[in-house]
N, C-alpha and C positions, 0 to 999 in steps of 0.2 A: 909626831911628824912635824907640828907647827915648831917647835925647838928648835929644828935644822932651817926651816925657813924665813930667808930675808924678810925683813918687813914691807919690801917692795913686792914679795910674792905674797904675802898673807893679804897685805889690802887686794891684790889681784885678784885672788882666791874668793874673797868676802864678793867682791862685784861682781864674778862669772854668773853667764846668765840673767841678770838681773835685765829688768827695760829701764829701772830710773830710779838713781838713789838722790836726797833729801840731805842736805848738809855734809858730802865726803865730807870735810875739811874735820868734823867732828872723830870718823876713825880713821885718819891720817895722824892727830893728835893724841888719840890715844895709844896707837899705834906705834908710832914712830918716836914722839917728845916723851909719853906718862911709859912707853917700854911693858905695858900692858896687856891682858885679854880684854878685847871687846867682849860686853856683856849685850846679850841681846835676847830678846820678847817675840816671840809668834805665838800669838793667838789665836782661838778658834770658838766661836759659840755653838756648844754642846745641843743641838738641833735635830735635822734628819740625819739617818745610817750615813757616816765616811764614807767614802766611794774615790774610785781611781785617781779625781783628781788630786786627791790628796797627798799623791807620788810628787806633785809638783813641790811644794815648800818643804817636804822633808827628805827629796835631793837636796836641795839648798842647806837644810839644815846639816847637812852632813858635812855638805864642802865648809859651813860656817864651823863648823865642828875641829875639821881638818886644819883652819886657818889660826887654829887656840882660842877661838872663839870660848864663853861660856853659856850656853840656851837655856833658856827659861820653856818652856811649853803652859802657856795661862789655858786650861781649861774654862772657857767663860761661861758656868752654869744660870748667873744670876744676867748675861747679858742673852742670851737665849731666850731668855722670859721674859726681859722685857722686847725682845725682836715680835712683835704682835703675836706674843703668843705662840710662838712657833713651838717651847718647849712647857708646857704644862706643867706648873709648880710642882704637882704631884709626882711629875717624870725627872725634874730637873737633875736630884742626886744622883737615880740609876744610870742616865744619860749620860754624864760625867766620868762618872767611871765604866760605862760600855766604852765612851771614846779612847779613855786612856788605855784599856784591855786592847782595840784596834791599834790604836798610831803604835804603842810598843812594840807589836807582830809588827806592824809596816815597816817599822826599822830594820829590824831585826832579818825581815826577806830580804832587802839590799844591804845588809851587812853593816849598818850602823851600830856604832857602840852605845847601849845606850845608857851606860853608866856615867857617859860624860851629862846625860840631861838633866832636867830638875821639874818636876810636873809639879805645879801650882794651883788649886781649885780657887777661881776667883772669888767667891763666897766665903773664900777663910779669911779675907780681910776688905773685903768689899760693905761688910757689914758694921765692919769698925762703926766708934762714933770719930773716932779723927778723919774717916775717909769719906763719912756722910758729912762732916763740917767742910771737908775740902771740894764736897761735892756742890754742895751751897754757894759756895764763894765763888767756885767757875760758874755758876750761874746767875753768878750776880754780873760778871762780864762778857757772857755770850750771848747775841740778840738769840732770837727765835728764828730768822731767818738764816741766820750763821750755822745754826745747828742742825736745820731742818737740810739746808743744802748740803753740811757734812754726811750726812748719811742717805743722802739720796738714793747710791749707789749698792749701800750696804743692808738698811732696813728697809723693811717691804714695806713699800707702797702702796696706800691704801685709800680710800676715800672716809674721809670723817676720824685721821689717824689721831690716835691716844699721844697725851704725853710721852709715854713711855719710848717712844721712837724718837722724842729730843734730850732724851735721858742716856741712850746709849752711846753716841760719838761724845759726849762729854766724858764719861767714863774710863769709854778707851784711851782717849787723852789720859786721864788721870791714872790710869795704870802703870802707864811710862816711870810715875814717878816712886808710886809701891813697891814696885819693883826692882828696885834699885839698878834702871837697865842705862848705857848708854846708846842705845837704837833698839827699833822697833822692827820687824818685819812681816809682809804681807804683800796680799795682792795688790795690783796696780788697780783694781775696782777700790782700794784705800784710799786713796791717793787725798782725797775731800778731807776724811777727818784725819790722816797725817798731816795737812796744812794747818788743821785745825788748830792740833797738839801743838804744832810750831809758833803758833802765833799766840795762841793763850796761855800757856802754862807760864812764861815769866809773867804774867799778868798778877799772877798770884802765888808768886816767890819761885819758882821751881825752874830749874835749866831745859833749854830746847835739847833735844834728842835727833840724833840719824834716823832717818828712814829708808829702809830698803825695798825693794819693790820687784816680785817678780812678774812675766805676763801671765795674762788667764787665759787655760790653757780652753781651747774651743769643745763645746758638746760631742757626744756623736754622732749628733743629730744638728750638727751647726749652730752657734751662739752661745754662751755664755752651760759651762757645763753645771746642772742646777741638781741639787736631792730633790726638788720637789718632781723633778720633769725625771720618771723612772724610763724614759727609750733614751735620753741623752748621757745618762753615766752609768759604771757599772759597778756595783756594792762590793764591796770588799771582800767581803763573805759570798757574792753569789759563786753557783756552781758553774762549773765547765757546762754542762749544757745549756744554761743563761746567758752565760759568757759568747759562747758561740752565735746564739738566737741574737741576743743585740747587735752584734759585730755584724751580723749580715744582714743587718738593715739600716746601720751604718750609714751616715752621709760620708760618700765618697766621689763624686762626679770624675768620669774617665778626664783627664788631661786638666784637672782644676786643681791648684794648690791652696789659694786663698780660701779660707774658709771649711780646707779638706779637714775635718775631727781625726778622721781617723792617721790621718798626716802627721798630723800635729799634734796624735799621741806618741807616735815616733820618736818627732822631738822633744819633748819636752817629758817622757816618764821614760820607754823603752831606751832608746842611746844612753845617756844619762847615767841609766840602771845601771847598766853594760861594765860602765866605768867601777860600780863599784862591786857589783858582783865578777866581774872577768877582767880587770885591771886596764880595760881599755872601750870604748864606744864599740859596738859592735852588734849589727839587725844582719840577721841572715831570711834571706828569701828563696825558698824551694822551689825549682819550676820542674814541671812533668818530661819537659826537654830540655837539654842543657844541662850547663853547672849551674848551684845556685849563684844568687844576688845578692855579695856581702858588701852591707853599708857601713862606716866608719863617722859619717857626719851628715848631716842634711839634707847638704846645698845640692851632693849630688845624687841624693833621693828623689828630689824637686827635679832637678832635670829630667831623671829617666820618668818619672810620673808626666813629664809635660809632652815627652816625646812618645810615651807608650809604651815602653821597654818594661816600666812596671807599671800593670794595669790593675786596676781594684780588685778583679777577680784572683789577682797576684800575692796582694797586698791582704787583705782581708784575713786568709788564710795565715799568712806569717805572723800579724798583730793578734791573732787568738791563740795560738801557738804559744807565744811569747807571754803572752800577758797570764795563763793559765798555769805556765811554770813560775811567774811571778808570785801570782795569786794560793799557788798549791800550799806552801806552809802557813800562810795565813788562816785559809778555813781549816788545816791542820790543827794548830794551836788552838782555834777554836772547839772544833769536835772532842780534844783532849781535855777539855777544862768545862768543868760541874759548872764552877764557878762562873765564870764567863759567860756559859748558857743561860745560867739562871739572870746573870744581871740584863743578857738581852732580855727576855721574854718582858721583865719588868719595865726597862725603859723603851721599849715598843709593843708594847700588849696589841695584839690580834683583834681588830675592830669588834665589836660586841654581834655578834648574829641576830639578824632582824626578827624576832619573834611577835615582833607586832602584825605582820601579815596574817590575816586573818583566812584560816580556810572555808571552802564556801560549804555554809549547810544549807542542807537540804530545806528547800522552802516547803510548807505547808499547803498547796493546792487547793487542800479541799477533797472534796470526794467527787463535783460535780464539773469539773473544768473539763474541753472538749478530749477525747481519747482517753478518759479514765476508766479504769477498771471496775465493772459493774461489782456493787458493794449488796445489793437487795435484787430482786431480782422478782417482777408481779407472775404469779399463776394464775390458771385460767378460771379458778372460784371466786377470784379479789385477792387472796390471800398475798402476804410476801413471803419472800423465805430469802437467809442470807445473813451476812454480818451486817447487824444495822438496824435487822429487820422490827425491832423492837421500836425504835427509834418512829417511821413512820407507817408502820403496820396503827389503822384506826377502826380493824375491827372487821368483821364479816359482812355485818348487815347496817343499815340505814340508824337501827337505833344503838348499835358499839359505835359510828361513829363517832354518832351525837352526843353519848355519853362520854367517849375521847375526847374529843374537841370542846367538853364543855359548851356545848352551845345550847344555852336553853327553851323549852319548848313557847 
């Protein structure tokens, strides 16, 4: 398809959607003067389960696909490990390739080719000694405060943080150039260490790169859609009945757009999808009266949501709907595949069951604590009789006891 298209639609195509790109001037030039594919990088550190929002960059990669783009996909297993720990050295391999098993179904449900891609494990050449030497040298020109604020957005934040968290916007920098990419792409949460890359790498020899930048698409539970926050996104793999329990508790406020999750799944995964699964944008909404409510683009989503026409209790329902026929082939491909299974269970192994709880035994009493079961039991001669009775039976008469008791005359 990119063959038939002008170079005026391919750069078009590359920026659709996007909120802010880093250097046009870079795939205008290649584009246009070098008669070229742009080659281009999206990255991801291999971390908690993919989840929904990850329909976001790989629309885009599609449309960059469409434009004769050529994609890179960097599995970043060794940038994972150092994000504090998020992926546990021990997890890092199986994690890497759980994600590639994921994002290839994710394609593959919106019809992407993914023949045109190229899956990279960053660890196959991250461990070089040419890329530990080149790792050196950017660090002999980035303060510590340059670094620490490139990744503010990106590495978690922590109190008393490790090196390892000014290790990684360096890296990603340095990827750009392993890679042999002309542009980078990612979330607009980049945006810090895209600068970064921009500004350091001719520091030490290497050409500035494009950057593309899509927005971050909102939780469903309002802000920033996170793996760690399980009510704000939904896994890739979970079931229709998960699907449905999140989605109805959902931040949706009647007549509120800003900030609506579930809105702004709409936009930016559902419409989107449309295009490439049904050759056009297209959210259909079923109401118990009426005909349904066929949406083609946003803006007039956003109206009827502000006016009431479509209400949450409207909405709700259509985006589980939608997202479950999205999501159906993906835990397909999953349930079919040994293989697949088994690499989940290894790179998120099932918390260890608490066997340290100690259950409560039975305490020792005694025999003489208040309401105990009489153990001996006196008769009317002296005598005892009973379990025990051996114990403080001392005898019938005055000289058994004395001789019992050892007590001398």
């Amino acid at each position: 398809m990119a063959d038939d298209m002008a170079a005026a639609e391919r750069i078009a195509l590359i920026n659709k959607n996007l909120q802010e790109v880093l250097n046009p001037e870079i795939i205008e030039d290649i584009i246009v003067k070098q008669n070229r594919s742009l080659v281009v990088y999206w990255g991801t550190a291999t971390t908690g389960r993919p989840h929904c929002g990850y329909f976001v960059p790989c629309l885009k990669i599609a449309e960059l696909l469409r434009a004769g783009c050529t994609v890179k996909i960097l599995l970043a297993d060794v940038h994972g490990f150092l994000d504090n720990l998020k992926a546990p050295i021990e997890l890092v391999k199986f994690r890497a390739e759980y994600y590639k098993y994921v994002i290839t179904s994710l394609l593959k449900a919106v019809n992407v080719p993914i023949d045109k891609l190229e899956f990279v494990l960053g660890s196959s050449y991250q461990l070089t000694s040419e890329y530990t030497m080149d790792l050196f040298r950017l660090s002999t020109v980035v303060t510590e405060h340059d670094a620490k604020k490139a990744g503010a957005e990106v590495v978690k934040q922590v109190e008393n943080a490790t090196l390892s968290g000014l290790i990684y916007p360096l890296m990603q920098s340095l990827d750009e150039e392993y890679l042999k990419v002309d542009a980078q792409f990612g979330g607009v949460d980049q945006r810090k260490i895209f600068a970064l890359a921009k500004e350091v790498l001719p520091r030490i020899g290497y050409k500035e790169r494009a950057h593309l930048m899509n927005p971050m698409v909102p939780g469903l539970q309002g802000g920033k859609m996170s793996a760690s926050d399980p009510d704000s996104k939904i896994d890739l793999l979970d079931e229709p009945d998960i699907v449905r329990r999140k989605l109805k508790k959902a931040f949706a406020p009647p007549l509120e757009v800003e900030g609506n999750g579930v809105l702004s799944f709409v936009e930016y995964v559902l419409l989107p999808a449309g295009v490439l699964r049904h050759g056009s944008p297209r959210f259909k909404v079923e109401r118990r009266e009426g005909e349904p409510l066929v949406y083609t683009d946003i803006k007039k989503m956003q109206e009827d949501y502000k006016a009431d026409i479509l209400s949450p209790q409207l909405l709700k329902p259509a985006v589980t709907s939608a997202l479950i026929e999205i999501l159906e082939p993906i835990l397909e491909d999953f349930k079919k595949s040994p293989e697949w299974q088994d690499i989940e269970k290894k790179a998120y192994p099932p918390p260890p069951t608490d066997e340290k709880k100690k259950k409560k035994e039975k305490k020792d009493k005694g025999s003489r604590y208040p309401g105990a079961p009489k153990q001996v039991e006196a008769q009317p001669d002296g005598s005892v009789h009973g379990n025990g009775s051996a114990e403080v039976n001392v005898g019938k008469d005055v000289k058994d006891a004395m001789e019992n008791l050892s007590v001398a005359n």
